[in-house]
FIZADO-899484 format. One record per atom (N, C-alpha, C): chain; atom name; x, y, z. Coordinates in nm, 3 decimals, padded with zeros to 5 digits. Each point is the difference from the previous one (the first is absolute). Layout:
<sites>
kolgu_nuvex_xx_yy_zz
A_CA_X_Y_Z .
...
</sites>
This chain:
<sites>
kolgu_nuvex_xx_yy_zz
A_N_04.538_-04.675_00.208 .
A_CA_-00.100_00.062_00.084 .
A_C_-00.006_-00.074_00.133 .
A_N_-00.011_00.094_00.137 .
A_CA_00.004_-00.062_00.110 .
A_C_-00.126_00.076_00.046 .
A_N_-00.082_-00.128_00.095 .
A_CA_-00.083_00.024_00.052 .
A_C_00.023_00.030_00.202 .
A_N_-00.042_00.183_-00.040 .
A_CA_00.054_00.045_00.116 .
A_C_-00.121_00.095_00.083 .
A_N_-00.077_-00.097_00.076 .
A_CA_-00.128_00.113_00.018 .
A_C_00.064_00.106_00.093 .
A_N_-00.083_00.089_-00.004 .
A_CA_00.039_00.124_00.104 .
A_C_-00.118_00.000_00.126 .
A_N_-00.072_-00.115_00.046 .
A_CA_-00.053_00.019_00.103 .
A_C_00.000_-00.176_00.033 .
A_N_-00.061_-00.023_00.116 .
A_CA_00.023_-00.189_00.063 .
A_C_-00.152_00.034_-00.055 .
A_N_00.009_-00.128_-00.044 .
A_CA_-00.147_-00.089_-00.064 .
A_C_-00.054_-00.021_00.146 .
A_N_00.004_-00.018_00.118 .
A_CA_-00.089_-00.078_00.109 .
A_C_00.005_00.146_00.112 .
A_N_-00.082_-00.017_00.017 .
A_CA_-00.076_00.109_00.145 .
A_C_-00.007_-00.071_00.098 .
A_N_00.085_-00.009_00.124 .
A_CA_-00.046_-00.099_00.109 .
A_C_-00.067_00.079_00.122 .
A_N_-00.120_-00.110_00.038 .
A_CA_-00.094_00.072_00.091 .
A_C_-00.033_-00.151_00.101 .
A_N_-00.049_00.063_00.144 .
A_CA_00.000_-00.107_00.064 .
A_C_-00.143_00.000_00.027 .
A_N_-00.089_-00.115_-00.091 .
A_CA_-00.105_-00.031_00.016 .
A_C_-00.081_-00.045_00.123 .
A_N_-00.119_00.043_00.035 .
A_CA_-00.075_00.023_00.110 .
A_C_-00.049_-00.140_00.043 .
A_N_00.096_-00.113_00.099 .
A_CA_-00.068_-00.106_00.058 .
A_C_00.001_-00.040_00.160 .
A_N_-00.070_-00.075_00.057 .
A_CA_00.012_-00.044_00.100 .
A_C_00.117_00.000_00.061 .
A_N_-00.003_-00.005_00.085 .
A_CA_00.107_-00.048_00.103 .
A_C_00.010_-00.144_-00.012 .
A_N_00.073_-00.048_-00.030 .
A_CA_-00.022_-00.111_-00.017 .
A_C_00.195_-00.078_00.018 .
A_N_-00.011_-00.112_00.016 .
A_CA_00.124_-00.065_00.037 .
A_C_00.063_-00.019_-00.188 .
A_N_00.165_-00.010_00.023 .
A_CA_00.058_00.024_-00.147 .
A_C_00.074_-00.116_-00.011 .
A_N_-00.010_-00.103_00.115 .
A_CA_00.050_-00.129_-00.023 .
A_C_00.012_-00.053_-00.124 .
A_N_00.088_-00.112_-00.014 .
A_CA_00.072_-00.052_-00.139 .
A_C_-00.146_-00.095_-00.007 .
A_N_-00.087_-00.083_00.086 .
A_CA_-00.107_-00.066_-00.076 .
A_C_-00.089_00.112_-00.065 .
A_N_-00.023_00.117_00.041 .
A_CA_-00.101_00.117_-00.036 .
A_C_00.031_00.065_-00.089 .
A_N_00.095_00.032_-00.059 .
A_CA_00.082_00.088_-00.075 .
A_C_-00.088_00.051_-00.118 .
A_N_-00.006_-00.183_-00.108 .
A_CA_-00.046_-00.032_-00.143 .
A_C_-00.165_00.067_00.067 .
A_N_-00.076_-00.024_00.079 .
A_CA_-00.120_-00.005_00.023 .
A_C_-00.031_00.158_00.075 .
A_N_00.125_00.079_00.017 .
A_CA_-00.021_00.123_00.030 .
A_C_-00.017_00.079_-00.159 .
A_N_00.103_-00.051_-00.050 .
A_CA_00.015_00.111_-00.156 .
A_C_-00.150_-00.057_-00.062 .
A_N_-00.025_-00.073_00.005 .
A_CA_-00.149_-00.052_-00.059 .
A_C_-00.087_00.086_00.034 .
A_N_00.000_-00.003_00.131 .
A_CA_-00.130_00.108_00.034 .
A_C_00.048_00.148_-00.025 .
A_N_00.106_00.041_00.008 .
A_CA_00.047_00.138_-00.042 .
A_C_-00.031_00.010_-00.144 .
A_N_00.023_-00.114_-00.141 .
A_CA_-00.060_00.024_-00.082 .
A_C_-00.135_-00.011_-00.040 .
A_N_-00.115_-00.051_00.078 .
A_CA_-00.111_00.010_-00.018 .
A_C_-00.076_00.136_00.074 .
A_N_00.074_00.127_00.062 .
A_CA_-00.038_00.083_00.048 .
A_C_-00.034_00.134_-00.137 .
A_N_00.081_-00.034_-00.109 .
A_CA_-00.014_00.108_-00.064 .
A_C_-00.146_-00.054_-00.135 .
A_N_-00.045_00.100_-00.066 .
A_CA_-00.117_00.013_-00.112 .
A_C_00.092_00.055_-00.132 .
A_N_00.049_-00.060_-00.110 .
A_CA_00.059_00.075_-00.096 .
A_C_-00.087_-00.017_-00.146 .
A_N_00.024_00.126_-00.055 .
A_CA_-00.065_00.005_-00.126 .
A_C_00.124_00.077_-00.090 .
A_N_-00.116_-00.089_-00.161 .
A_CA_00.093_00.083_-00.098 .
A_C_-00.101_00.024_-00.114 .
A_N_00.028_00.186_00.015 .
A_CA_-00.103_00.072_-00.129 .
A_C_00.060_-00.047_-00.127 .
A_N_-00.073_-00.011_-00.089 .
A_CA_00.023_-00.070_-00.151 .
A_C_00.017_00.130_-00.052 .
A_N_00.003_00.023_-00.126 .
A_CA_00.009_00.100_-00.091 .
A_C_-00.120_00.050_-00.011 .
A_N_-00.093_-00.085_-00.038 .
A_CA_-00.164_00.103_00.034 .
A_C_-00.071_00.050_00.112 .
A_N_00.119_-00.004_00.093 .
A_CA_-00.069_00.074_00.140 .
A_C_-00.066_-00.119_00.081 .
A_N_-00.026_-00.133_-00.035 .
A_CA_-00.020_-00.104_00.119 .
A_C_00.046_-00.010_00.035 .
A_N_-00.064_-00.072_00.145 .
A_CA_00.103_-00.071_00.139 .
A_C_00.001_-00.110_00.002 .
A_N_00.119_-00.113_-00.003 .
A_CA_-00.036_-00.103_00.025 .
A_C_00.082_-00.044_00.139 .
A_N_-00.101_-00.069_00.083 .
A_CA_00.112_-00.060_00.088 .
A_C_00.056_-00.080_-00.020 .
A_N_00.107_-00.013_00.076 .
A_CA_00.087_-00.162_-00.004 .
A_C_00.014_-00.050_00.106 .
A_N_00.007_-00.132_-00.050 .
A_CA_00.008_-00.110_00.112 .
A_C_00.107_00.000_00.053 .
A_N_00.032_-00.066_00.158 .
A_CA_00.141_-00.051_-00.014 .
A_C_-00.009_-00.145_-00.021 .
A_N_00.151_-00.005_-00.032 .
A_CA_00.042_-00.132_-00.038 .
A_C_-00.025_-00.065_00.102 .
A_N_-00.011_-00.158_00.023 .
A_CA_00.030_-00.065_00.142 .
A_C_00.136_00.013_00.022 .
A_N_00.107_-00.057_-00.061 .
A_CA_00.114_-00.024_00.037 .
A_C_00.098_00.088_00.005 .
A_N_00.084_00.053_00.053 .
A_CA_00.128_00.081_-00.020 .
A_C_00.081_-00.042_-00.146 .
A_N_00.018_00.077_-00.038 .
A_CA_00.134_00.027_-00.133 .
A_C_00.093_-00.033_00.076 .
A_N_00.024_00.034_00.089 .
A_CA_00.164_-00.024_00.044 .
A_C_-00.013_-00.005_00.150 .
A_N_00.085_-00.094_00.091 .
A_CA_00.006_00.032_00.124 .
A_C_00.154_-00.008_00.021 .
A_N_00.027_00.093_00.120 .
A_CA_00.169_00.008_00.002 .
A_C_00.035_00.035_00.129 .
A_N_00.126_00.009_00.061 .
A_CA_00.035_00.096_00.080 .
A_C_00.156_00.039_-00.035 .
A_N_00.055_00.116_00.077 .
A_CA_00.134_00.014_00.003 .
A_C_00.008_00.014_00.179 .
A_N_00.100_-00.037_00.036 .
A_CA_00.033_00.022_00.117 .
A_C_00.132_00.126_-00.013 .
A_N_00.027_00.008_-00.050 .
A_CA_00.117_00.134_00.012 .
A_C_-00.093_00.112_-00.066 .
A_N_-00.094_-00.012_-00.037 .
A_CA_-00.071_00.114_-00.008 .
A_C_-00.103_00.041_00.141 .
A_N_-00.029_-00.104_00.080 .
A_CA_-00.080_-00.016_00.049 .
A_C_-00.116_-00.024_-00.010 .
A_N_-00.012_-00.049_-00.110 .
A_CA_-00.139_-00.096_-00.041 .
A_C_-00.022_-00.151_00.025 .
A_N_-00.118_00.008_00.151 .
A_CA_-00.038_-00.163_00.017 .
A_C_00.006_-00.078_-00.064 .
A_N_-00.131_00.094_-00.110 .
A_CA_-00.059_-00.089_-00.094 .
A_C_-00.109_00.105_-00.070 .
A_N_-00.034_-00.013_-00.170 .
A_CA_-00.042_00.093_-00.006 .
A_C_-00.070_-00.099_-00.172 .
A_N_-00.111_00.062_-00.041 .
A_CA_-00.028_00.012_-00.115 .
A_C_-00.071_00.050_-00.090 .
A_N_-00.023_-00.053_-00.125 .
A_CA_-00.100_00.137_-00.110 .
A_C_-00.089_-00.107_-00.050 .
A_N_-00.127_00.084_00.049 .
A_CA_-00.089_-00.019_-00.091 .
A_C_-00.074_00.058_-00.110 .
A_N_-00.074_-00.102_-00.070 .
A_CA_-00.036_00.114_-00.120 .
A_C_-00.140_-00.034_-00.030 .
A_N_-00.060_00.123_-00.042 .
A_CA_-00.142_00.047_-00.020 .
A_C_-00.040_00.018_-00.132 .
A_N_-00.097_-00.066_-00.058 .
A_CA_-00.003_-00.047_-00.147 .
A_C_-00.177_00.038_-00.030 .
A_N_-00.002_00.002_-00.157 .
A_CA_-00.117_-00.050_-00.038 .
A_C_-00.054_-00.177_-00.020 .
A_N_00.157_-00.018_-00.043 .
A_CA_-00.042_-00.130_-00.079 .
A_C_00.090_-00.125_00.097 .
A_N_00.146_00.009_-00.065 .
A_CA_00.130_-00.065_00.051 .
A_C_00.148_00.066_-00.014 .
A_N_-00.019_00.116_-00.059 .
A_CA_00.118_00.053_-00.048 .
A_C_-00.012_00.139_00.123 .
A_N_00.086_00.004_00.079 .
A_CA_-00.031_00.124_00.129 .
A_C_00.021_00.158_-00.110 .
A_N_-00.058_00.070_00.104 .
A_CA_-00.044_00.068_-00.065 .
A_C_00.032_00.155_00.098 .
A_N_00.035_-00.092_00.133 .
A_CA_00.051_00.132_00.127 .
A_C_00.042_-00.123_00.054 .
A_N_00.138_00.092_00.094 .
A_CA_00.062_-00.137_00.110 .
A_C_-00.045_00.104_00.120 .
A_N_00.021_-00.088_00.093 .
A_CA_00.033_00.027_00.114 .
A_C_00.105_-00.060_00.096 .
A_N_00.106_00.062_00.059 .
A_CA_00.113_-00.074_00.068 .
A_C_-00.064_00.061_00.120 .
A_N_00.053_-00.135_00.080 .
A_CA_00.007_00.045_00.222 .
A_C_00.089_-00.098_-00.047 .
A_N_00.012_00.073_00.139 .
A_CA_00.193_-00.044_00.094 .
A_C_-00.047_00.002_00.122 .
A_N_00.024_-00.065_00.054 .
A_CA_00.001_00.014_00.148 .
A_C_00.193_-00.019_00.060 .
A_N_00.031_00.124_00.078 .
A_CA_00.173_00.004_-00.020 .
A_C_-00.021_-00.025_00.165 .
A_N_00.128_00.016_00.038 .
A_CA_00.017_-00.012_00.148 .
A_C_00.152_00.087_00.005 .
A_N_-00.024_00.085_00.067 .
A_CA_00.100_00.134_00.036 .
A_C_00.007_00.008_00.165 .
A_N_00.098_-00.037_00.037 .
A_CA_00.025_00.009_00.159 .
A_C_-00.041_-00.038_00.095 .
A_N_-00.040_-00.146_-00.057 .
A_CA_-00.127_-00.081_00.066 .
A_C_-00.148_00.037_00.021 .
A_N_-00.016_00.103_-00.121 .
A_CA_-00.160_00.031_00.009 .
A_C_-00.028_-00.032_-00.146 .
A_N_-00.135_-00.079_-00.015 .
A_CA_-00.053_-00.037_-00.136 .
A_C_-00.057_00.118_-00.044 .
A_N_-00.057_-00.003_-00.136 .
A_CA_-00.084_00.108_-00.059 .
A_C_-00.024_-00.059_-00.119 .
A_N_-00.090_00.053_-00.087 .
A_CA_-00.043_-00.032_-00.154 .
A_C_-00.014_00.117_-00.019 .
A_N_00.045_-00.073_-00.129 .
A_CA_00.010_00.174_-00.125 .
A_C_-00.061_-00.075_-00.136 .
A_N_-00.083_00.079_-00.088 .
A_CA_-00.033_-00.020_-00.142 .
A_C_00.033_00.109_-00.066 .
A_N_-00.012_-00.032_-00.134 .
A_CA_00.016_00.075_-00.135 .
A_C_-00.074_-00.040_-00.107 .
A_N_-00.070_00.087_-00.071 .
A_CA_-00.067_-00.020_-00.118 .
A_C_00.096_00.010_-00.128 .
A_N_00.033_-00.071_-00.103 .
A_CA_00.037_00.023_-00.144 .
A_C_-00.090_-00.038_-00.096 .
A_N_00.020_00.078_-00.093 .
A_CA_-00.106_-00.032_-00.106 .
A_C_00.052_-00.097_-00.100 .
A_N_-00.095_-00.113_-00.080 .
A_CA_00.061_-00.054_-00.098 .
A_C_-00.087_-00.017_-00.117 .
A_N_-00.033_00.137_-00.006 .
A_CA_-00.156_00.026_-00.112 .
A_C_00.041_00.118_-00.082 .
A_N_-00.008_00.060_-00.100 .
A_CA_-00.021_00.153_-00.002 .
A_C_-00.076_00.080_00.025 .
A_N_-00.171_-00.060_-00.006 .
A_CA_-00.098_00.050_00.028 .
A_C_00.002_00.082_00.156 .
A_N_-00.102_00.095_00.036 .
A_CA_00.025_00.065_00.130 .
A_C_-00.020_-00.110_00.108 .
A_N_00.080_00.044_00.098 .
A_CA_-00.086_-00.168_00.100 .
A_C_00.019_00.089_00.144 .
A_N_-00.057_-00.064_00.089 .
A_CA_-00.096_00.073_00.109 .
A_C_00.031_-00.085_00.121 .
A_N_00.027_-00.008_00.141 .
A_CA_-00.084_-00.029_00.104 .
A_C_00.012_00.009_00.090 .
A_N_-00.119_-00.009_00.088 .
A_CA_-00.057_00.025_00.108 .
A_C_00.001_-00.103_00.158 .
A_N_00.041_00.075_00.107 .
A_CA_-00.012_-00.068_00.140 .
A_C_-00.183_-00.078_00.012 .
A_N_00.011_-00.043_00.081 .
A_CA_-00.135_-00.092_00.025 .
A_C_-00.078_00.151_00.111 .
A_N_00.054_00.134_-00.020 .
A_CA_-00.109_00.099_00.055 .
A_C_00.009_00.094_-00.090 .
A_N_00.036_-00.038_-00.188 .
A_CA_-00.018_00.073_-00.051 .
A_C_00.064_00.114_-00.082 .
A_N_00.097_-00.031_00.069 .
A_CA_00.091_00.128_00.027 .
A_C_00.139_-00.027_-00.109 .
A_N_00.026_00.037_-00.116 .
A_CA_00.069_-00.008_-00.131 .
A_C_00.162_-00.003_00.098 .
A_N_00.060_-00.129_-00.017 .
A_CA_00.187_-00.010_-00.006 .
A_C_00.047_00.017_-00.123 .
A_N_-00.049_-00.052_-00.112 .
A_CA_00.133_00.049_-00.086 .
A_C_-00.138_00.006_-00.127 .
A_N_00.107_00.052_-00.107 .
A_CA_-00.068_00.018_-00.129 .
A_C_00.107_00.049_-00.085 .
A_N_-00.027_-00.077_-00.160 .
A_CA_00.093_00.044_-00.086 .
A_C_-00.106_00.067_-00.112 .
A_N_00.081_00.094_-00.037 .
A_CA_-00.078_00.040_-00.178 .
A_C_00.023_-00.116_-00.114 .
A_N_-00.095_00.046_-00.094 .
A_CA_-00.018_-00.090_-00.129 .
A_C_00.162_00.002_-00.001 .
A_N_00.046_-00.044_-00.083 .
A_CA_00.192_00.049_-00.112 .
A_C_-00.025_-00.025_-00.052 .
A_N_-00.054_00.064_-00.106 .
A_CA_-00.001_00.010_-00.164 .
A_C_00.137_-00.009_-00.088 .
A_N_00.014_-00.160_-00.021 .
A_CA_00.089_-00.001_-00.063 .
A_C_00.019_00.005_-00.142 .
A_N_-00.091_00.066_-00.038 .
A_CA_-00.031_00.015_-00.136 .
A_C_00.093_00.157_-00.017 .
A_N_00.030_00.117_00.084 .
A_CA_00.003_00.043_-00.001 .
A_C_00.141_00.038_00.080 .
A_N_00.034_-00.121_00.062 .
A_CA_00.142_-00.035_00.100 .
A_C_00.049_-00.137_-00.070 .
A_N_00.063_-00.010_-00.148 .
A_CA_-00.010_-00.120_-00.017 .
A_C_00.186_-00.060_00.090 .
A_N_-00.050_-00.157_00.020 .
A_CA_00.138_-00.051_00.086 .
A_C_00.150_00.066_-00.092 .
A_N_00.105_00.014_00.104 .
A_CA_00.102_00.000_-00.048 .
A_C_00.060_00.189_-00.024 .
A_N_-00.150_00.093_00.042 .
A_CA_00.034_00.127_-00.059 .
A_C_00.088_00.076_00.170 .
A_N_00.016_00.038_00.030 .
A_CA_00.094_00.079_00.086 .
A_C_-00.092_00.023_00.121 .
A_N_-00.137_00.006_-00.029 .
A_CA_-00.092_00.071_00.091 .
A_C_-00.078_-00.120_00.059 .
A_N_00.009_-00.113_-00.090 .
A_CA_-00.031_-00.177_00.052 .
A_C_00.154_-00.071_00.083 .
A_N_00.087_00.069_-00.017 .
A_CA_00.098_-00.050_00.041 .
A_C_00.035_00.044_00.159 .
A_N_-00.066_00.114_00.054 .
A_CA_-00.015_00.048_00.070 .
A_C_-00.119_00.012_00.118 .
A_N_-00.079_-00.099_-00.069 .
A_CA_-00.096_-00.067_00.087 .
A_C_00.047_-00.104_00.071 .
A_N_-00.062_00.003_00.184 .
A_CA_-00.015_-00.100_00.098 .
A_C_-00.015_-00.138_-00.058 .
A_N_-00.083_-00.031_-00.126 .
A_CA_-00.051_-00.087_-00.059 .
A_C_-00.019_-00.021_-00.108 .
A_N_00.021_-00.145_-00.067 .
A_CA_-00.006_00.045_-00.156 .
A_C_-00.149_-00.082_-00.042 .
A_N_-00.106_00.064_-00.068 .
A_CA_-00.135_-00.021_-00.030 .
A_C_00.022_-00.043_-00.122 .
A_N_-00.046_-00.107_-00.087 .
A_CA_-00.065_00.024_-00.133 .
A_C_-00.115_-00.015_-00.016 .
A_N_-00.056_00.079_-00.137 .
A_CA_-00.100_00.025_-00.038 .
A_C_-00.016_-00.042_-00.157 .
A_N_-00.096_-00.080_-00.053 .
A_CA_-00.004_-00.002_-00.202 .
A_C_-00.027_00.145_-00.004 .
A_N_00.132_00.033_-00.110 .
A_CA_-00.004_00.154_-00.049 .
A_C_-00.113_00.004_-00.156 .
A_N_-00.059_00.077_00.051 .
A_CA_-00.134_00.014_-00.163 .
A_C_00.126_-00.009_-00.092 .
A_N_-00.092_-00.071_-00.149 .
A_CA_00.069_00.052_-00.149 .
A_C_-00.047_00.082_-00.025 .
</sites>
Protein backbone atom coordinates (compact mmCIF):
# COMPACT_ATOMS: atom_id res chain seq x y z
CA UNK A 1 0.00 0.00 0.00
CA UNK A 2 1.22 3.47 -1.07
CA UNK A 3 0.28 6.51 0.41
CA UNK A 4 -0.84 8.75 -2.47
CA UNK A 5 -3.11 11.76 -1.55
CA UNK A 6 -5.02 13.27 -4.38
CA UNK A 7 -4.93 16.85 -3.13
CA UNK A 8 -1.56 19.05 -1.26
CA UNK A 9 -2.16 18.96 2.48
CA UNK A 10 -1.09 22.96 2.78
CA UNK A 11 -3.13 26.01 1.35
CA UNK A 12 -0.71 28.88 0.99
CA UNK A 13 -1.97 32.37 1.74
CA UNK A 14 -0.12 35.56 2.37
CA UNK A 15 -0.99 36.71 5.78
CA UNK A 16 -2.03 40.33 6.56
CA UNK A 17 1.19 42.33 8.17
CA UNK A 18 2.91 45.47 8.37
CA UNK A 19 5.20 46.72 6.23
CA UNK A 20 7.78 46.03 7.89
CA UNK A 21 11.70 45.36 7.06
CA UNK A 22 12.56 41.30 6.28
CA UNK A 23 16.15 41.63 7.33
CA UNK A 24 18.12 38.46 8.51
CA UNK A 25 18.14 40.10 12.36
CA UNK A 26 14.07 40.40 11.93
CA UNK A 27 13.21 37.41 10.18
CA UNK A 28 12.79 34.80 13.54
CA UNK A 29 10.88 37.92 15.17
CA UNK A 30 8.77 38.55 11.99
CA UNK A 31 7.32 34.79 11.80
CA UNK A 32 6.64 35.28 15.60
CA UNK A 33 4.41 37.96 15.19
CA UNK A 34 2.82 36.41 12.00
CA UNK A 35 2.14 33.47 14.33
CA UNK A 36 0.57 35.30 17.08
CA UNK A 37 -1.92 37.00 14.54
CA UNK A 38 -4.15 34.01 14.18
CA UNK A 39 -7.14 32.58 17.13
CA UNK A 40 -7.42 28.63 16.57
CA UNK A 41 -9.85 26.25 17.98
CA UNK A 42 -10.73 22.66 18.14
CA UNK A 43 -14.51 21.32 18.48
CA UNK A 44 -14.38 18.04 20.56
CA UNK A 45 -16.88 15.42 19.81
CA UNK A 46 -19.58 16.96 22.06
CA UNK A 47 -19.77 20.08 20.17
CA UNK A 48 -17.19 22.19 22.53
CA UNK A 49 -14.70 24.70 21.69
CA UNK A 50 -11.60 24.66 23.03
CA UNK A 51 -8.93 27.07 22.29
CA UNK A 52 -5.39 26.50 21.94
CA UNK A 53 -2.50 27.97 22.90
CA UNK A 54 0.49 28.51 20.96
CA UNK A 55 3.52 26.97 21.75
CA UNK A 56 6.43 29.48 22.58
CA UNK A 57 8.97 27.88 20.53
CA UNK A 58 9.06 26.75 16.87
CA UNK A 59 9.09 22.85 16.05
CA UNK A 60 11.37 23.46 13.47
CA UNK A 61 13.26 26.39 11.98
CA UNK A 62 14.87 26.06 8.44
CA UNK A 63 15.55 27.55 5.21
CA UNK A 64 16.27 26.34 1.61
CA UNK A 65 17.92 28.67 -0.61
CA UNK A 66 17.23 26.88 -3.97
CA UNK A 67 13.82 26.97 -3.09
CA UNK A 68 13.92 30.36 -2.14
CA UNK A 69 13.35 30.19 1.35
CA UNK A 70 15.24 32.82 3.75
CA UNK A 71 14.11 31.27 6.48
CA UNK A 72 10.98 29.84 7.53
CA UNK A 73 9.17 27.87 10.36
CA UNK A 74 6.21 25.79 12.09
CA UNK A 75 4.58 26.36 14.82
CA UNK A 76 2.24 24.48 16.78
CA UNK A 77 -0.99 25.14 18.66
CA UNK A 78 -1.88 22.81 21.47
CA UNK A 79 -4.03 22.13 24.42
CA UNK A 80 -1.50 20.70 26.53
CA UNK A 81 2.20 19.85 24.80
CA UNK A 82 1.44 17.58 22.09
CA UNK A 83 0.41 20.25 18.92
CA UNK A 84 -2.55 19.88 17.92
CA UNK A 85 -2.52 22.48 14.56
CA UNK A 86 0.83 23.75 12.95
CA UNK A 87 1.36 26.61 11.41
CA UNK A 88 4.31 27.18 8.77
CA UNK A 89 5.58 30.97 7.40
CA UNK A 90 8.26 31.33 5.09
CA UNK A 91 9.33 34.34 4.34
CA UNK A 92 11.01 33.57 0.47
CA UNK A 93 12.76 36.15 -1.57
CA UNK A 94 11.91 35.99 -5.44
CA UNK A 95 13.72 38.63 -7.57
CA UNK A 96 14.89 40.58 -4.87
CA UNK A 97 11.49 41.17 -3.34
CA UNK A 98 10.69 39.54 0.17
CA UNK A 99 7.22 38.22 1.07
CA UNK A 100 5.72 35.72 3.73
CA UNK A 101 3.54 33.03 3.12
CA UNK A 102 1.75 30.56 5.82
CA UNK A 103 -0.08 27.36 5.88
CA UNK A 104 -2.23 25.65 8.28
CA UNK A 105 -1.95 21.57 8.76
CA UNK A 106 -3.75 19.72 11.03
CA UNK A 107 -2.27 17.25 13.57
CA UNK A 108 -5.57 16.35 15.46
CA UNK A 109 -8.57 14.53 14.03
CA UNK A 110 -10.95 16.48 15.81
CA UNK A 111 -12.46 19.61 13.64
CA UNK A 112 -9.99 22.54 14.12
CA UNK A 113 -10.65 26.15 13.17
CA UNK A 114 -8.92 29.58 12.73
CA UNK A 115 -9.31 32.87 12.65
CA UNK A 116 -7.36 36.38 11.52
CA UNK A 117 -7.12 38.89 14.52
CA UNK A 118 -10.52 40.65 12.53
CA UNK A 119 -12.21 37.55 12.78
CA UNK A 120 -12.42 36.47 9.67
CA UNK A 121 -12.02 32.24 9.37
CA UNK A 122 -8.40 31.12 7.13
CA UNK A 123 -8.59 27.66 7.33
CA UNK A 124 -10.66 24.84 8.91
CA UNK A 125 -10.66 21.10 8.85
CA UNK A 126 -13.64 18.57 9.54
CA UNK A 127 -13.74 16.02 12.41
CA UNK A 128 -12.03 12.48 10.32
CA UNK A 129 -13.69 9.94 11.78
CA UNK A 130 -11.43 7.39 11.81
CA UNK A 131 -13.49 5.00 13.17
CA UNK A 132 -15.10 4.91 10.09
CA UNK A 133 -11.77 5.70 7.72
CA UNK A 134 -9.70 3.23 9.53
CA UNK A 135 -5.55 3.84 8.56
CA UNK A 136 -4.26 1.89 5.72
CA UNK A 137 -7.89 1.63 3.75
CA UNK A 138 -7.58 3.23 0.11
CA UNK A 139 -9.71 6.27 1.04
CA UNK A 140 -6.99 7.04 4.18
CA UNK A 141 -4.40 6.49 1.75
CA UNK A 142 -5.57 9.15 -0.26
CA UNK A 143 -5.67 11.74 2.23
CA UNK A 144 -3.37 15.10 2.35
CA UNK A 145 -2.81 13.69 5.87
CA UNK A 146 -2.71 10.80 7.88
CA UNK A 147 -4.95 11.32 11.35
CA UNK A 148 -5.33 8.71 14.02
CA UNK A 149 -8.03 8.19 16.06
CA UNK A 150 -8.75 5.08 19.17
CA UNK A 151 -11.21 3.05 17.03
CA UNK A 152 -14.36 2.00 19.56
CA UNK A 153 -14.54 -1.93 20.48
Amino acid sequence: QVWAPTKPGLSWFEPKVPAATLESASRALQMRYVSRLFKVNMTEKDGSVTELRLLPTPLLEYSSPSKKILQGAIFAYATATDPDAMLIVEILEDAGKKRIQSSFARSHYLALRAVDSDGAEIWSVPFDDMSQNPAGTKTHLAKPYCSFAPVPK
